[in-house]
ZAMARGU-4260 file (C-alpha; in steps of 0.2 Angstrom, whole numbers, plus 5000, padded with zeros to 4 digits):
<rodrens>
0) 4691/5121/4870 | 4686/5107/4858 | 4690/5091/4862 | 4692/5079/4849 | 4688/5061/4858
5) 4689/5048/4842 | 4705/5053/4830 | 4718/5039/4828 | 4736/5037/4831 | 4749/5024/4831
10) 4761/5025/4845 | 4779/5021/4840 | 4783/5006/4850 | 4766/5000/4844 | 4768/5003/4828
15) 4786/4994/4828 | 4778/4979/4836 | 4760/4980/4821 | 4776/4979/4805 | 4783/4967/4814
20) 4768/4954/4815 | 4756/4960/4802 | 4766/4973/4792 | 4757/4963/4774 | 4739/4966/4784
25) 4728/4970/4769 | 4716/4982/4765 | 4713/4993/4780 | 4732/4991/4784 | 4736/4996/4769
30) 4725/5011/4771 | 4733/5013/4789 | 4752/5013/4781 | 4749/5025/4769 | 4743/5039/4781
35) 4760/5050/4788 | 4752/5058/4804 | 4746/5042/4812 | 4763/5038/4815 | 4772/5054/4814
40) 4769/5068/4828 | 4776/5082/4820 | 4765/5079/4806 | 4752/5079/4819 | 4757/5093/4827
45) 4758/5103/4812 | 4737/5099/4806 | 4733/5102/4826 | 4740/5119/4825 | 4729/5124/4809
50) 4713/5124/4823 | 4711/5135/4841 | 4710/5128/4857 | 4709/5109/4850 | 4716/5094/4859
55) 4713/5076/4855 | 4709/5062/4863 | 4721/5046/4858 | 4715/5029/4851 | 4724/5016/4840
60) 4720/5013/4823 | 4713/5000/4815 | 4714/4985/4814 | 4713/4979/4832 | 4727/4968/4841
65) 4713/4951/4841 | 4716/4953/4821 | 4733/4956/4819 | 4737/4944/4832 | 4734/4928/4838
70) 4729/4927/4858 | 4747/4923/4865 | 4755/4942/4855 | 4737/4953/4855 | 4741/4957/4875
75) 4759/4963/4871 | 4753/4974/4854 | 4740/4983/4868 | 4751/4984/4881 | 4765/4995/4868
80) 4750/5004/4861 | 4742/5010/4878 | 4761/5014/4885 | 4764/5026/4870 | 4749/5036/4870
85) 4753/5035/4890 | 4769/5043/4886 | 4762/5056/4875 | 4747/5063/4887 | 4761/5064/4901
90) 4772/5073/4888 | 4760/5084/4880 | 4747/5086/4891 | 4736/5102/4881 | 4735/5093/4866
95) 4733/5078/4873 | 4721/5076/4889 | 4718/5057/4890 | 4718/5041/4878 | 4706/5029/4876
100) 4714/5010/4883 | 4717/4998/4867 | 4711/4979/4873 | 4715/4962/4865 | 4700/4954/4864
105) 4705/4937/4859 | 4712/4935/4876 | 4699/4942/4888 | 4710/4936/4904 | 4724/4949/4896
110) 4710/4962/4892 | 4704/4961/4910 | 4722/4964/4916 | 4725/4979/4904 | 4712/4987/4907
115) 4715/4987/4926 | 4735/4991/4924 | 4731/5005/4910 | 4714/5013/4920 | 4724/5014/4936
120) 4743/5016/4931 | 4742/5024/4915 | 4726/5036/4917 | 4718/5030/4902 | 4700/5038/4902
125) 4693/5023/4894 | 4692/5007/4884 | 4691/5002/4864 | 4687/4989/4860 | 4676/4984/4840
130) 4661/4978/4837 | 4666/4961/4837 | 4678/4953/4842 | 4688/4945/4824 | 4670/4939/4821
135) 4666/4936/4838 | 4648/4944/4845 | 4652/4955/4860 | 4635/4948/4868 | 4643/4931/4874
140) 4646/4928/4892 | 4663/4927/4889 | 4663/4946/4888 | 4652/4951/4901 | 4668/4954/4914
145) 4674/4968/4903 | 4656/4976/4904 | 4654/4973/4922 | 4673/4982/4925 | 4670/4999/4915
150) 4653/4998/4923 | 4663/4998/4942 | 4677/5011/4934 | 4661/5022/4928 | 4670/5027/4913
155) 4666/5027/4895 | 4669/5012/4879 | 4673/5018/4863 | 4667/5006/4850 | 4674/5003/4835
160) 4666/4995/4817 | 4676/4981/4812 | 4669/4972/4794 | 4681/4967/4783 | 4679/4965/4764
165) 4680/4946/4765 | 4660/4948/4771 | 4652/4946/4757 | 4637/4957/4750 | 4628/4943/4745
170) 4627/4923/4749 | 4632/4917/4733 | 4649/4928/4732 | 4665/4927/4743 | 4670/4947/4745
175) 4662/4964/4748 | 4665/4974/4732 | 4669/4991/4730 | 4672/4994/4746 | 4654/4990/4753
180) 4660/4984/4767 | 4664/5000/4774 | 4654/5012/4766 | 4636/5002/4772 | 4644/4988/4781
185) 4652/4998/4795 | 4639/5010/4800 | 4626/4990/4800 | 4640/4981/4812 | 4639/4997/4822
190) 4621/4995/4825 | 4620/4978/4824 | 4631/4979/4840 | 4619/4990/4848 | 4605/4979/4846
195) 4615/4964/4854 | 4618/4976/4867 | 4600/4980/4872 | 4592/4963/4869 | 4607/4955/4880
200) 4600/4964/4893 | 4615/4976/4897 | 4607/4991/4901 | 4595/4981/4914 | 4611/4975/4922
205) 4621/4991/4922 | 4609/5008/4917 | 4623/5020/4919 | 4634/5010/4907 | 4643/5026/4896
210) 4643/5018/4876 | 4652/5028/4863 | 4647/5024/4849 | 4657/5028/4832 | 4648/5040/4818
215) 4634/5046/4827 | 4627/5028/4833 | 4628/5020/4814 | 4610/5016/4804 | 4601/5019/4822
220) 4595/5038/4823 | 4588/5036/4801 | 4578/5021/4806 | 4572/5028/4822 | 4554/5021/4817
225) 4560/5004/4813 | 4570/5003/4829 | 4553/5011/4839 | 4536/5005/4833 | 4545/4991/4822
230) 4553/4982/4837 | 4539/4986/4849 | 4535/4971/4839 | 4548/4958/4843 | 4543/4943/4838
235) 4530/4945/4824 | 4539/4941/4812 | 4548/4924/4819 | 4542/4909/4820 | 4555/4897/4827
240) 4560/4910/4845 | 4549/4916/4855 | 4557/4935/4855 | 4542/4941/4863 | 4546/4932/4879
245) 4562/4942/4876 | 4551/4957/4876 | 4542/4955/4888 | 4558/4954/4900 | 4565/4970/4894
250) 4562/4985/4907 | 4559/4997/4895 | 4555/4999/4875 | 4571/4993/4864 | 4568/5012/4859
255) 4570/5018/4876 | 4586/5007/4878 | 4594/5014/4860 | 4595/5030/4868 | 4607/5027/4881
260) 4622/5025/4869 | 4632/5040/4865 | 4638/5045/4849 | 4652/5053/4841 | 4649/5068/4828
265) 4662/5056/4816 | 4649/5060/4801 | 4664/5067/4787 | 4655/5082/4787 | 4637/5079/4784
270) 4627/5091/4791 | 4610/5080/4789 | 4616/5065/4797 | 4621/5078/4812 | 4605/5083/4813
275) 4597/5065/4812 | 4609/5060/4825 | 4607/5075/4838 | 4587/5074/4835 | 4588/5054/4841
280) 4601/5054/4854 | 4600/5072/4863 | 4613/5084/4866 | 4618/5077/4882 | 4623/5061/4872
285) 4633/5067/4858 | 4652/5071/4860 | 4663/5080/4848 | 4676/5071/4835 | 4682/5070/4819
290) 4689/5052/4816 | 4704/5062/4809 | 4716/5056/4802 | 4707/5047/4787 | 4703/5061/4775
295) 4709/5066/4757 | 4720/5078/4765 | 4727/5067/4779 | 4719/5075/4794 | 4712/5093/4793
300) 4696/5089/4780 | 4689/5081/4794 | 4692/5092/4806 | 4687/5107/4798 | 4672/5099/4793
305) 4666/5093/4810 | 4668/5111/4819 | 4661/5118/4804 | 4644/5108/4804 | 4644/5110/4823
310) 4646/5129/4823 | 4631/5129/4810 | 4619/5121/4821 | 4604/5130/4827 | 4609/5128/4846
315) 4613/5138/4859 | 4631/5141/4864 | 4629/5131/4881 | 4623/5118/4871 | 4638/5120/4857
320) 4650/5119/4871 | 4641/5102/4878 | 4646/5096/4862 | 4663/5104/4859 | 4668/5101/4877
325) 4658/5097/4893 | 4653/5079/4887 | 4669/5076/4885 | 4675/5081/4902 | 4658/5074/4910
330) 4660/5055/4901 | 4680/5055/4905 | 4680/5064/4921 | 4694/5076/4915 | 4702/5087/4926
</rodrens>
């Protein structure tokens, strides 16, 4: 079995809710609308059935509910989304196995309650939640409850990169241009949220804390040296806070910490970020998907692709099925 834990999906009564209060979202809804099987399941079906014993785990698409909503209609957007992938696990329960909770993080509150009544009523395996919250660092104490829950529920966070174009490339401009934003931008927001992650503390706090991180942990596993020998150095380089205090505080190297986040095999097919990736984190830590379906053919590139550099590493099939499968099952607690 594979088991693909990052694709994306908008759920009908979600979906009805998103046009209804953000159907002119710009660029990455634009992206989202023009994409049939995020919102139609017999298209979905149809790419599913091109691939042997694969199964999905559900998530919203982009752009989160904090962005396409403001704090008093974000609760209501999860609520729909979480229902209908609810809906479809109970209806479908081969293909799909679980879902991942969608959270409105502008309205922490909410989020808390969601999580609760999603976790415990809806079976959700999970939460999603982005890299920031509509610009919002997810280091502040205001989000330290949502960490502190998943760390009692002992079930995984997904993370998301969220940076849109209007951060610009440089100071002296007011966009990201062609598309910088996500091709560089996203894979930096995902480790910059890793870094505010380790240097919070988090992980002296809660060790067992189960991270997902999208596309194989972003910039982390190339710059392996900078992230090891570079910030066994905190503080060198800085003059105006004393980050070697901060140092001296952690229980472990920041290296040490980085590698307690998972990460997703997301990579659109490149078989040397794979390898950089499962080299840094461990086959333990690295879980099977796709990020399906955002691909020039709507779905099944990605896919392909994935298995395809998966089945080509030099592993052995235990460790194959790790990856495919018994992550998955272990991070989720799957049936």
């Amino acid at each position: 079995m594979k088991i693909d834990i990052y694709n994306h999906i908008l759920p009908a009564p979600y979906f009805e809710k998103m046009l209804e209060v953000a159907g002119d979202h710009r660029d990455l809804g634009k992206r989202v609308r023009s994409v049939p099987m995020l919102a139609d399941l017999d298209e979905r079906f149809r790419v599913m059935d091109m691939f042997d014993d694969y199964a999905q785990i559900l998530s919203v698409a982009a752009p989160p509910p904090e962005v396409l909503a403001g704090p008093e209609v974000a609760p209501e957007l999860a609520q729909r989304a979480n229902d209908g992938m609810a809906e479809l696990c109970q209806k479908y329960p081969e293909r799909f196995p679980g879902f991942t909770a969608t959270l409105a993080m502008n309205n922490v509150p909410a989020a808390l309650e969601e999580a609760h009544r999603a976790i415990d009523d809806l079976g959700a395996r999970g939460i999603e939640f982005y890299t920031n919250a509509k610009g919002k660092p997810l280091d502040l104490p205001e989000f330290e409850p949502i960490f502190d829950l998943m760390a009692a529920y002992d079930l995984p966070i997904w993370v998301h990169p969220a940076r849109p174009a209007q951060f610009p490339d440089y100071q002296t401009e007011q966009k990201s241009l062609y598309e910088i934003w996500w091709t560089f931008g996203w894979p930096y927001e995902t480790s910059a949220f890793m870094a505010r992650m380790v240097f919070s503390g988090l992980f002296d706090r809660h060790p067992d804390l189960k991270i997902i991180t999208h596309h194989m942990g972003g910039m982390v596993p190339f710059f392996e040296g900078r992230v090891g020998p570079g910030w066994d150095q905190l503080g060198s380089r800085t003059s105006d806070e004393d980050y070697g205090a901060l140092l001296e505080k952690l229980e472990r190297r920041p290296l040490d910490y980085f590698r307690l986040f998972y990460a997703d095999t997301a990579l659109f097919g490149s078989t040397a970020g794979t390898l950089c990736g499962l080299a840094f984190f461990g086959v333990d830590n690295v879980v099977f998907a796709s990020d399906a379906p955002f691909d020039p053919e709507q779905g099944p590139m990605y896919i392909r692709q994935t298995i395809d550099v998966i089945e080509r590493l030099e592993i052995s099939p235990t460790e194959r099925r790790q990856i495919f499968q018994g992550n998955a099952e272990r991070l989720m607690k799957l049936a």
